[in-house]
C-alpha positions in Angstrom: -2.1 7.7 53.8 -0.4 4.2 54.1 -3.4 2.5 54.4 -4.1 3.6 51.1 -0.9 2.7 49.4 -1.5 -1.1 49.7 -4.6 -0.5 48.1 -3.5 1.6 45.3 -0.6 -1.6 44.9 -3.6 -4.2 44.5 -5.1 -2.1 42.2 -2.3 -1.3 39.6 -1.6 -5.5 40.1 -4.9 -6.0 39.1 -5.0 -4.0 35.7 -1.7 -5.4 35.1 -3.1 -8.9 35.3 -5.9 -8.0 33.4 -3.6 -6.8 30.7 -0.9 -8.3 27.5 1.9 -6.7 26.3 2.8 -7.9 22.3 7.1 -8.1 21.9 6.2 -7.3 18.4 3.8 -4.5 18.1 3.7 -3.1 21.5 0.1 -2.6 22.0 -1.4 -3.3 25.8 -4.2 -5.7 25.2 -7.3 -7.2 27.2 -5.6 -10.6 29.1 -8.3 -12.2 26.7 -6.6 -11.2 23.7 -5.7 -14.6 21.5 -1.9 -14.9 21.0 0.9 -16.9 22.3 3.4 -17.0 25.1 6.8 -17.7 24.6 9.5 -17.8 27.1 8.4 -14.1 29.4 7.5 -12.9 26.2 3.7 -12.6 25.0 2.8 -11.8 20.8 -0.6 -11.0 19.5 -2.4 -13.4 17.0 -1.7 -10.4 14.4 1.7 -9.7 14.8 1.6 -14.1 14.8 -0.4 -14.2 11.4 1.8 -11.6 9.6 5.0 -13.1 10.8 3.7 -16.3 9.5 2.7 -14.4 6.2 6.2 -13.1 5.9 7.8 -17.0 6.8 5.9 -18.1 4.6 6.4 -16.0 1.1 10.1 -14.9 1.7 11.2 -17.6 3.4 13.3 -17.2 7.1 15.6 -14.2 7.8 13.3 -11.2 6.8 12.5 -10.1 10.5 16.6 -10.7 11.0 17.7 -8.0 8.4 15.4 -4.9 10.7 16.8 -3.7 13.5 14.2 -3.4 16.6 12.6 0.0 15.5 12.4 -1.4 11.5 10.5 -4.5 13.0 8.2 -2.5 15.1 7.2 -0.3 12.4 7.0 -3.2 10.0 3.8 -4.7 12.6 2.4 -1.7 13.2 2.1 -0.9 9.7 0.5 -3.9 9.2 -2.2 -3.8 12.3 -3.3 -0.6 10.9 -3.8 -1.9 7.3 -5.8 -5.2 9.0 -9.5 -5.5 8.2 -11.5 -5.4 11.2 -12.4 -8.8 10.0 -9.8 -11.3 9.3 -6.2 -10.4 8.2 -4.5 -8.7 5.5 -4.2 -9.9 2.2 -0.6 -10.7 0.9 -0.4 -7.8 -0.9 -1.0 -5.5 1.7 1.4 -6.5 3.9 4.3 -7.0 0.9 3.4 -3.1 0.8 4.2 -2.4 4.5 7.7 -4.9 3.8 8.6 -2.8 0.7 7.9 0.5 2.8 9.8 -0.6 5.9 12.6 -1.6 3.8 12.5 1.3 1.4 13.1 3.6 4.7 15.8 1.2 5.6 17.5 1.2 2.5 17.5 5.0 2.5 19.0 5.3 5.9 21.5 3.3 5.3 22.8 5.4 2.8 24.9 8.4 3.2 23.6 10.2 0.2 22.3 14.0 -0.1 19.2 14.7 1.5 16.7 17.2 -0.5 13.4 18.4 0.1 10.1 18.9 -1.9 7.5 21.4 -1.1 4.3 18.9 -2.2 0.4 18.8 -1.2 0.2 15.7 1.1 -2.0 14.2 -1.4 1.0 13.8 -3.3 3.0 12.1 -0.9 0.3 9.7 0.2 0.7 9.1 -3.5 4.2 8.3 -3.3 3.0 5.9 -0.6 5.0 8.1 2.6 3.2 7.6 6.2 0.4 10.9 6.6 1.3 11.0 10.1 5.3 11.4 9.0 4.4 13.9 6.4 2.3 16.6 8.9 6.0 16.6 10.8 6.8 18.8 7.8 4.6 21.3 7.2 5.7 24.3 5.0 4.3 27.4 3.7 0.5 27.5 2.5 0.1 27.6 -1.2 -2.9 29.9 -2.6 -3.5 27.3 -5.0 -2.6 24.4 -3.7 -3.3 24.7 0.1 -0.6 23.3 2.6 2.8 22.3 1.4 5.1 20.2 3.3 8.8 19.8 3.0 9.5 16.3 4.0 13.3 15.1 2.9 14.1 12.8 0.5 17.5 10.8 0.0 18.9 12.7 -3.2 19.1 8.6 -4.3 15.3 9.2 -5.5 13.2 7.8 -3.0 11.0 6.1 -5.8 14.4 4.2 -7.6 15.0 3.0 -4.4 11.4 1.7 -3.6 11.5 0.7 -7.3 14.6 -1.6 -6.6 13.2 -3.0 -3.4 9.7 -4.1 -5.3 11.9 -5.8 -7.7 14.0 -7.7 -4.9 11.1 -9.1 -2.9 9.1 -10.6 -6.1 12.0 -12.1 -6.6 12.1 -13.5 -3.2 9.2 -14.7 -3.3 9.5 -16.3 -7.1 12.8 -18.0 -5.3 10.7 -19.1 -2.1 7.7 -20.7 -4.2 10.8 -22.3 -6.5 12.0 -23.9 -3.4 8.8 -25.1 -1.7 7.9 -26.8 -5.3 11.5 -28.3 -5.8 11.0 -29.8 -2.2 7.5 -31.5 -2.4 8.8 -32.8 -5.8 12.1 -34.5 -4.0 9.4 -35.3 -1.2 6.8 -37.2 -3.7 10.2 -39.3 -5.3 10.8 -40.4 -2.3 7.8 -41.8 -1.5 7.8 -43.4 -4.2 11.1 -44.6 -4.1 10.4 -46.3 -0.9 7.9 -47.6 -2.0 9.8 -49.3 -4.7 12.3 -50.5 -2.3 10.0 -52.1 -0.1 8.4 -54.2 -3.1 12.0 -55.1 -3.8 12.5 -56.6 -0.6 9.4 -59.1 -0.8 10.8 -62.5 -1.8 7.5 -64.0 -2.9 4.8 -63.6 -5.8 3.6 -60.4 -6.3 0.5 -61.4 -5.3 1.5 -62.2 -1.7 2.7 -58.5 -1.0 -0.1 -56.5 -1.1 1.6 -53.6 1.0 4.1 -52.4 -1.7 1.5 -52.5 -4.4 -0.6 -50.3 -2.0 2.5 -47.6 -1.0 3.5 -47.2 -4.9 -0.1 -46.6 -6.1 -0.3 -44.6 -3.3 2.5 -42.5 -3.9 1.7 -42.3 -8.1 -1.7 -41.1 -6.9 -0.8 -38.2 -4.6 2.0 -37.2 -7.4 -0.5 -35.7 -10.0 -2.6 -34.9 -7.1 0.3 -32.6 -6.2 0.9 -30.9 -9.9 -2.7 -30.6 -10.1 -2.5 -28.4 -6.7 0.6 -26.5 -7.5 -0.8 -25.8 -11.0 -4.2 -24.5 -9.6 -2.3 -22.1 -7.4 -0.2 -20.9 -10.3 -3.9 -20.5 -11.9 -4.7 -18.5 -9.1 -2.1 -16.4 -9.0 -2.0 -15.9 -12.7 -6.0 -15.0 -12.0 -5.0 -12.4 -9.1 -2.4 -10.8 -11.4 -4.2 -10.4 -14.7 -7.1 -8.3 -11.8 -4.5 -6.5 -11.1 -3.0 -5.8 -14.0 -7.1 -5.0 -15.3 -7.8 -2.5 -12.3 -4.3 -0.7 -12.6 -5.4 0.3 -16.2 -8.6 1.4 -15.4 -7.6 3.5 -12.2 -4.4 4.7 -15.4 -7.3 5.4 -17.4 -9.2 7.5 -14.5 -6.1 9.5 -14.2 -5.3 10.5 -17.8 -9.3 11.4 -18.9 -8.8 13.4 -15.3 -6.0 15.2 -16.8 -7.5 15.6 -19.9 -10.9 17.3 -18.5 -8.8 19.4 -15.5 -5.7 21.0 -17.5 -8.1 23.1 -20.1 -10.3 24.0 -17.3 -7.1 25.0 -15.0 -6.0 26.9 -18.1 -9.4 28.9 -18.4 -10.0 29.2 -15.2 -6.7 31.6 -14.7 -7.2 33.5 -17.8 -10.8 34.6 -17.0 -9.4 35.3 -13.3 -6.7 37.8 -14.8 -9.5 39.4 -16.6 -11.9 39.6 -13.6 -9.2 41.0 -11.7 -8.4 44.0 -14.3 -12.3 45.0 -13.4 -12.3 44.6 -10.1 -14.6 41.9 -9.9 -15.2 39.6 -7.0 -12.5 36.3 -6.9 -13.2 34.3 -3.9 -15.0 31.7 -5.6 -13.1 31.6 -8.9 -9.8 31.2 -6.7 -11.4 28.3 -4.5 -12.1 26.5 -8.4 -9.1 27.0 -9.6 -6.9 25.7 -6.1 -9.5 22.6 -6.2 -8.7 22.0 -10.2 -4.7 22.3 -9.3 -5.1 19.6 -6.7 -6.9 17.2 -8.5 -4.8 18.0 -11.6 -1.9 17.3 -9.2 -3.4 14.0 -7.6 -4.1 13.0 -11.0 -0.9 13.7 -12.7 0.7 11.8 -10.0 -0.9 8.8 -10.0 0.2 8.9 -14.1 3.1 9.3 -13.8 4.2 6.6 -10.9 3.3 3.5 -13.7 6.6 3.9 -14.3 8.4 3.1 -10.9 5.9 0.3 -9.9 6.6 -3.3 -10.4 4.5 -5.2 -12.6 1.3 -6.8 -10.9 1.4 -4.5 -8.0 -1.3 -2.5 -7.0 -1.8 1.4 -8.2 -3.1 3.6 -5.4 -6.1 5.1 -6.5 -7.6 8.5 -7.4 -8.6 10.6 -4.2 -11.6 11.4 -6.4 -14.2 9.8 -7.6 -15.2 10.1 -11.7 -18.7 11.0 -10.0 -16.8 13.7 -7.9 -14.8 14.7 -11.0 -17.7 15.1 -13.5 -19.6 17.7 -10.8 -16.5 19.3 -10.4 -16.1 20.3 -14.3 -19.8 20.7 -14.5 -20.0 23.4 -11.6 -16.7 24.7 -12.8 -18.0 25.2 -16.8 -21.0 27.0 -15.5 -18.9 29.1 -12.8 -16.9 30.2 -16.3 -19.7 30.9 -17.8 -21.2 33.2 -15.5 -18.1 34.7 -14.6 -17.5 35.6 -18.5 -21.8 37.1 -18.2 -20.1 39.4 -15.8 -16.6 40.3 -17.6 -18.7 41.0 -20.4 -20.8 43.2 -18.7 -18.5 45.2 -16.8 -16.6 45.6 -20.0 -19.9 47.7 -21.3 -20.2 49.5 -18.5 -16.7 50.6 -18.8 -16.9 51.5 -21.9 -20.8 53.4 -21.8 -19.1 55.7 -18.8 -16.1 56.3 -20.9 -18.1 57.5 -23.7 -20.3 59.3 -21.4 -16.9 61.0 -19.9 
């Protein structure tokens, strides 16, 4: 027995060596793992490259405002939503920002706490955390399926996520502002140097080559510099305008969705009601109709959250496809119509054995 203690010692120490613990994230990682050491302290080169995301669109003091759990959360967040090649875009991980500090926000506050029994494609909708939702399962729905209660801040959690949207494109306006104001004051300078410099020669201008050289250097790399912050503008102006383009085609999903589910929600219970008068079979009507209700649901969702999201952010999308969507009505339409074959049907044979009575 104590021979085998020193053993079991060498053996934890060598899985410890061969292992990394991120500050940030607090995954256990190969040795191997790229990242950096600071201090006794090791970080991934994710929980590195979204720091340096966030450093470098809202400026210093973001991580500062979280408290340990918020900043945990916050890297987490944003390993899951990582490619499996390369990093997250920008807009991904101002997503996982305006979620962590959404939650924040609302636990700051001391305000009523409500709750809302909703399918949990409705609160992936609303853009809640699926594993923080199944904590809240409710009662089963016939309809609908499994409700879950999760509580919300009687603040309205979407004004609040509304209002923090706002706040950190305006951080980021103010950081971009900054950065341009300071490789203008930068390039003047330069050039103002330069100037000086050529002031100090106290011979033909032919005989000081240098200054000539720094000022036409300087009034070179000055347009140089528009022409770069005016191609990122382009850029961005690009990004937004495909945003703005694929928002109003995943609005324009949701509404013809809409449009083709609430008439066929509609006939889909009144034929039920009649079937169930004749004691006809239901299992299969009732599995249409609670598919219908969702996707009316997901659908009417999605509609109606254009009006809480900040311009040029991105609209979740539809759970469904149209493809999905169009063989849904069409099986549905034909269910109806056999199921009205059959009303029909048992309605005359009702009536023949009542006459026959």
């Amino acid at each position: 027995m104590d021979a085998s203690k020193p053993v079991a010692a060498e053996v934890v120490a060598e899985v410890a060596a061969e292992c990394r613990h991120c500050k940030m994230c607090l995954r256990t990682l190969p040795a191997t793992t790229p990242g950096r050491v600071k201090g006794k302290t090791w970080q991934c080169r994710t929980c590195l490259s979204l720091h340096s995301m966030l450093y470098r669109n809202l400026g210093p003091g973001v991580l500062e405002e979280w408290n340990e759990e918020q900043k945990r959360s916050f890297f987490q967040k944003g390993i899951a939503s990582c490619p499996a090649q390369g990093n997250a875009s920008w807009e991904t991980v101002r997503t996982c920002v305006v979620q962590v500090q959404t939650k924040a926000r609302l636990e700051e506050s001391g305000s009523q706490v409500v709750s809302e029994s909703l399918p949990m494609g409705v609160w992936l909708q609303r853009g809640f955390d699926k594993e923080a939702v199944e904590n809240f399962a409710d009662s089963r729905c016939p309809k609908l399926g499994q409700l879950y209660s999760v509580p919300v801040r009687s603040d309205i959690w979407r004004e609040v996520r509304s209002k923090v949207e706002q706040e950190i494109l305006q951080r980021e306006k103010d950081v971009r502002k900054k950065a341009k104001g300071k490789k203008r004051k930068q390039a003047d300078g330069e050039e103002e140097q330069a100037n000086a410099d050529e002031e100090e020669w106290d011979v033909a201008p032919a005989q000081k080559p240098m200054a000539f050289l720094g000022a036409a250097k300087a009034k070179a790399q000055k347009p140089a510099r528009e022409e770069k912050e005016a191609d990122k503008q382009k850029r961005l102006d690009k990004e937004n305008k495909k945003t703005d383009k694929d928002n109003e085609r995943k609005m324009n999903d949701a509404v013809k969705a809409l449009a083709a589910l609430t008439p066929l929600a509609k006939s889909l219970g009144a034929i039920k009601a009649q079937a169930q008068k004749l004691s006809l079979p239901l299992a299969t009507l009732e599995a249409a109709l609670m598919e219908t209700e969702e996707k009316k649901t997901q659908a009417n969702a999605l509609v109606t959250s254009q009006n809480h999201v900040a311009a040029h952010v991105p609209l979740p999308p539809l759970p469904f496809t149209v493809e999905d969507l169009k063989n849904h009505v069409k099986a549905t339409k034909s269910l109806l119509a056999q199921t009205r074959k059959d009303v029909r049907a048992a309605k005359d044979a009702k009536a023949a054995a009542e006459e026959g009575s």
